[in-house]
N, C-alpha and C positions, 0 to 999 in steps of 0.2 A: 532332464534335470528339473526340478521342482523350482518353478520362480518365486521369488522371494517375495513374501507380504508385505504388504507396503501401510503403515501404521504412525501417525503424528508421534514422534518419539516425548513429547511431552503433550498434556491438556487434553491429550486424546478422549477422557470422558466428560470433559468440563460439561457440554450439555447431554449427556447420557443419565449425570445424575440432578441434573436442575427440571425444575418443573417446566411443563410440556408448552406453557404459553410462556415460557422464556424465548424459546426459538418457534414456537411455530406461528410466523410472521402471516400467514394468511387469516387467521383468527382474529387481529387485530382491528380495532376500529378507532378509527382518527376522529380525536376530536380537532374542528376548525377554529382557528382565532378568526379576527377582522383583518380581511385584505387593505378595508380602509384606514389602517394603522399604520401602512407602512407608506411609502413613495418611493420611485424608482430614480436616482441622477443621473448614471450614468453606466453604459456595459461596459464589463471589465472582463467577458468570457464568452466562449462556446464551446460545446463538448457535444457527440454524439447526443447525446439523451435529456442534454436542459441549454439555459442560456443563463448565464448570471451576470447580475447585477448590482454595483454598491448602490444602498438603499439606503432611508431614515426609519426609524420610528418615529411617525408623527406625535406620538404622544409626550414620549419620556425625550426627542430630541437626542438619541442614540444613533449615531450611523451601525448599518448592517450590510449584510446582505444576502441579495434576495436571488435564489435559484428557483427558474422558472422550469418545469418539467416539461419534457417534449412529449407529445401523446404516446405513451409507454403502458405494455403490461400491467392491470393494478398489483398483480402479484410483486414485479418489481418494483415497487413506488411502496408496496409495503414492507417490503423488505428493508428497503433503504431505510425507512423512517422506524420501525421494529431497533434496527441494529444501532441507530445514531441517539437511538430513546436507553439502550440500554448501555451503552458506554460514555451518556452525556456526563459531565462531570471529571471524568479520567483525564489525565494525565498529558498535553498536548496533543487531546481530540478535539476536533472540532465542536463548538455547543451551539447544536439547535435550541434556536429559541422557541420558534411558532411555527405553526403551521397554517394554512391560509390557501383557500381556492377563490378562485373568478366568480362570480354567484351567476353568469350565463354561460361563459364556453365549461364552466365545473375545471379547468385547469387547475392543477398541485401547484404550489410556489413554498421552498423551503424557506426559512427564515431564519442563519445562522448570525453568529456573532462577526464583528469584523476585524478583518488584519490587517496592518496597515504593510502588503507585502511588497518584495522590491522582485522586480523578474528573475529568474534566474540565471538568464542568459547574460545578464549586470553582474548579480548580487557574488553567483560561482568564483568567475573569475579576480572577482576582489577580497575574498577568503582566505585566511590566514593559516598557515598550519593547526596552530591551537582552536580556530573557530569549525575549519572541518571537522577535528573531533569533537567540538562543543555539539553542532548542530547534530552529527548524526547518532551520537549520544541521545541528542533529545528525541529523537526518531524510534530510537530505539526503544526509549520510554512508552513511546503511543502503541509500538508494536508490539510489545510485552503486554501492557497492560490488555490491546484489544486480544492478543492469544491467549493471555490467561482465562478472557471469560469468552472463550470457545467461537474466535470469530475472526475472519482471515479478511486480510482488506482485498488484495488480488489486480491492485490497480496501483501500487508503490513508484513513485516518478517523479521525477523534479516537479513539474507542473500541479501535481498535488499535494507538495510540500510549500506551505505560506510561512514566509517566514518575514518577521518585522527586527531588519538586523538594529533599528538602534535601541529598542525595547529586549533584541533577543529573546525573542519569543518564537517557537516554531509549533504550528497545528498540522496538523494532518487532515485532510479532506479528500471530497469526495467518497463519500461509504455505496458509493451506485451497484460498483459490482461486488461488494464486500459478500460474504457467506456464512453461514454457522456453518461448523465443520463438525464431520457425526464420521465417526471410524466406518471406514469400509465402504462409503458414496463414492459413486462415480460422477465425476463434476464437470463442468461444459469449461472444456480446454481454451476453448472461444472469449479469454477473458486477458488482464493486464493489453497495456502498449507495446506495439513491435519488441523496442527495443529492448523492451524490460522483463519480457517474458524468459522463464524459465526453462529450459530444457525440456522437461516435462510435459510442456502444454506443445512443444514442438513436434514430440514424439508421440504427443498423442495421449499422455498415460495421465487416465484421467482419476486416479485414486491420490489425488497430491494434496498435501495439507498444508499446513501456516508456513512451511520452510518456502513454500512460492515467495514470501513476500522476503525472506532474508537473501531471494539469487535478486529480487527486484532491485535491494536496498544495494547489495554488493554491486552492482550496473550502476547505478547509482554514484556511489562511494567511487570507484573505476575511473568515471567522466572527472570525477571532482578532484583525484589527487592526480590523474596524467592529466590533467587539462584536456580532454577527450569528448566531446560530450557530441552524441552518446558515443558510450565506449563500444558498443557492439551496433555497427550501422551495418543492418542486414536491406536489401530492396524489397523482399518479400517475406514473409514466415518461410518460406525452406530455404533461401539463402541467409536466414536471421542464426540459423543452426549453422550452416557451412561458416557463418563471421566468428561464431562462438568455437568452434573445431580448430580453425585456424589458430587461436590462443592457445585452450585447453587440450589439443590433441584428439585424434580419432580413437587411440587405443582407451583409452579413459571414456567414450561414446558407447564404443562395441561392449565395453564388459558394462556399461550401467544396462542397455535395452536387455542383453546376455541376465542379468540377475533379476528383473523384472519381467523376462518374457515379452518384451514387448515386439513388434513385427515392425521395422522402420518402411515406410512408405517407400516405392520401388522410385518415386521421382529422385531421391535422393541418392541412387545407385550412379546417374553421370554426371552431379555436380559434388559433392561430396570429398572425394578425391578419400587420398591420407597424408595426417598431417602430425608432428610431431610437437608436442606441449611444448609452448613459448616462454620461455623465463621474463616473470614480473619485472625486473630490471631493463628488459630490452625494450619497455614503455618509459624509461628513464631519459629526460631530455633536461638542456639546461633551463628549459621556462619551469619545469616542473620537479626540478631536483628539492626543491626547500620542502617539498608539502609531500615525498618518499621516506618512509624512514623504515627500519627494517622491521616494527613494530605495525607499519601501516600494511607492508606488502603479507607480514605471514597474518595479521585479520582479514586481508580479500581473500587471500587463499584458504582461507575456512569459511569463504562466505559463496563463490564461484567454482561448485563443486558441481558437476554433472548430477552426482547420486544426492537427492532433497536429502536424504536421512543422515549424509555424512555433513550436511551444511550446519553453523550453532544456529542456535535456538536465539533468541531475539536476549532470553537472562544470559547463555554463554557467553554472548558477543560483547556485553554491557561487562563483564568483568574481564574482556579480556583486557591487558598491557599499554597498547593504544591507548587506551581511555586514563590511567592514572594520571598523566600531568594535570587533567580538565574537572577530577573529583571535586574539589574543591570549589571549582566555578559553577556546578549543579543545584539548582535550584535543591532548598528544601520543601517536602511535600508533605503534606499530612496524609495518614492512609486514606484511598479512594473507597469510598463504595460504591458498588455496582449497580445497575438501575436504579440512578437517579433521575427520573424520567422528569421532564420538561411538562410543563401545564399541558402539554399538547398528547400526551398520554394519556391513554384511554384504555380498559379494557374491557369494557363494556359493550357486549354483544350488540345492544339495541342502538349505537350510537355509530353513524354510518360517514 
């Protein structure tokens, strides 16, 4: 049997037909502001690949902050800073402001706007029916807007979701392992958080597009309305599969790898088991009945789909049912345009 092509059912050509220093981030050359502009108070992060910190602008008297990059790839430090120059401006994205190195060790330091956020392991639990669908609404927002202009975050997670609940404000952060997505790339699986990874990246199949980021957001959404978090606690990436099996069933597993051809790794042959699809209801408890409703449970189940292509599209999921009560509380936005790059945009070959 011929496996099935595996194709972004939307945006698929967004950078096919844009010009070639749209996406080709290695061409790019940084211009620097003054490190001396900024000052560091206090860390409020660590991640693999940087350390952040809220910061000031010593000029204007702006709090910020300020992500210091761990010695990484330049490829990847150009990528990141390429993809956050071209969707600055958009729609609860993060806004870099500057860019800024060390003038002796030459370390990167990003320089974003600041959130005033509350953690999540707080802020979840004290959410209301209506504000679950407020916020992930607005999530929604960031993730349309970044797939429209041909760019997959790949790291979707509470932790990179800032949100300032008395402003009501949510950004989305971190663009570290964010990608331009180009039909028919095979892409390093070796990306998102245990818990929030996709099937896809489990199996191995590495032709997957922007619907990565809507199984992220659905994991996501999972934690927040059974009070779960996270909803899929796997110990390793192959038992992260056997947690997700145990929900969604093995039969629903065998015909996704079956339609893509894919070859399942033999480790998975004696922990794996079979399992029969769990009904959404049997995650139904008295702490977590008010924030269930039958609109909530059939939106995860078009978002917690084994097959990426049968999952919505980030515009599906914004119109689907769930979301009507919270229309009205949606920010009005003027339309975005796209690279509206930051003084820190450059594209100027000679400028290093």
């Amino acid at each position: 049997m011929r496996r099935a092509q595996s194709r972004a059912r939307v945006y698929a050509d967004v950078n096919v037909t844009r010009p070639k220093e749209y996406w080709d981030y290695e061409s790019i050359a940084v211009q620097w502001g003054d490190q001396e502009d900024y000052e560091v108070i206090k860390k409020v992060g660590r991640g693999k690949y940087s350390e952040v910190f809220e910061g000031i602008n010593v000029v204007n008297e702006q709090k910020c902050v300020i992500k210091i990059l761990k010695p990484v790839k330049k490829k990847k430090i150009r990528r990141e800073i390429k993809i956050l120059q071209n969707l600055c401006g958009g729609p609860n994205i993060i806004k870099l402001l500057d860019i800024v190195r060390d003038p002796q060790s030459k370390t990167p330091s990003l320089i974003f706007e600041h959130v005033n956020n509350v953690d999540f392991k707080i802020l979840y639990p004290m959410l209301s029916d209506m504000d679950i669908r407020f916020y992930i609404y607005e999530l929604l927002v960031a993730l349309e807007f970044s797939h429209s202009n041909g760019i997959m975050h790949r790291d979707v997670k509470p932790h990179n979701v800032m949100i300032d609940h008395e402003k009501r404000k949510l950004r989305l952060i971190d663009w570290g392992l964010a990608e331009f997505y180009h039909p028919g790339r095979e892409y390093n699986v070796r990306v998102a958080s245990r818990y929030f990874k996709g099937p896809e990246l489990l199996v191995e199949m590495q032709e997957y597009d922007y619907s990565l980021d809507m199984w992220s957001l659905g994991c996501m959404f999972a934690g927040m309305i059974f009070r779960k978090e996270p909803f899929f606690h796997g110990q390793d990436n192959y038992d992260q599969l056997v947690k997700i099996a145990k929900v969604l069933g093995t039969d629903d597993l065998f015909a996704y790898i079956d339609k893509y051809g894919i070859a399942l790794d033999h480790r998975y042959d004696s922990i794996l088991g079979r399992h029969t699809k769990k009904p959404w209801s049997s995650f139904i408890k008295h702490e977590n009945q008010h924030l269930v409703s039958h609109d909530a449970i059939d939106f995860l189940d078009h978002l917690l789909r084994y097959d990426h292509q049968e999952r919505l599209t980030a515009e599906e999921a914004m119109q689907h049912p769930y979301f009507n009560p919270i229309r009205g509380m949606v920010p009005m936005r003027d339309s975005v345009q796209t690279n509206n790059t930051p003084a820190a945009a450059s594209n100027n070959p000679n400028e290093t």
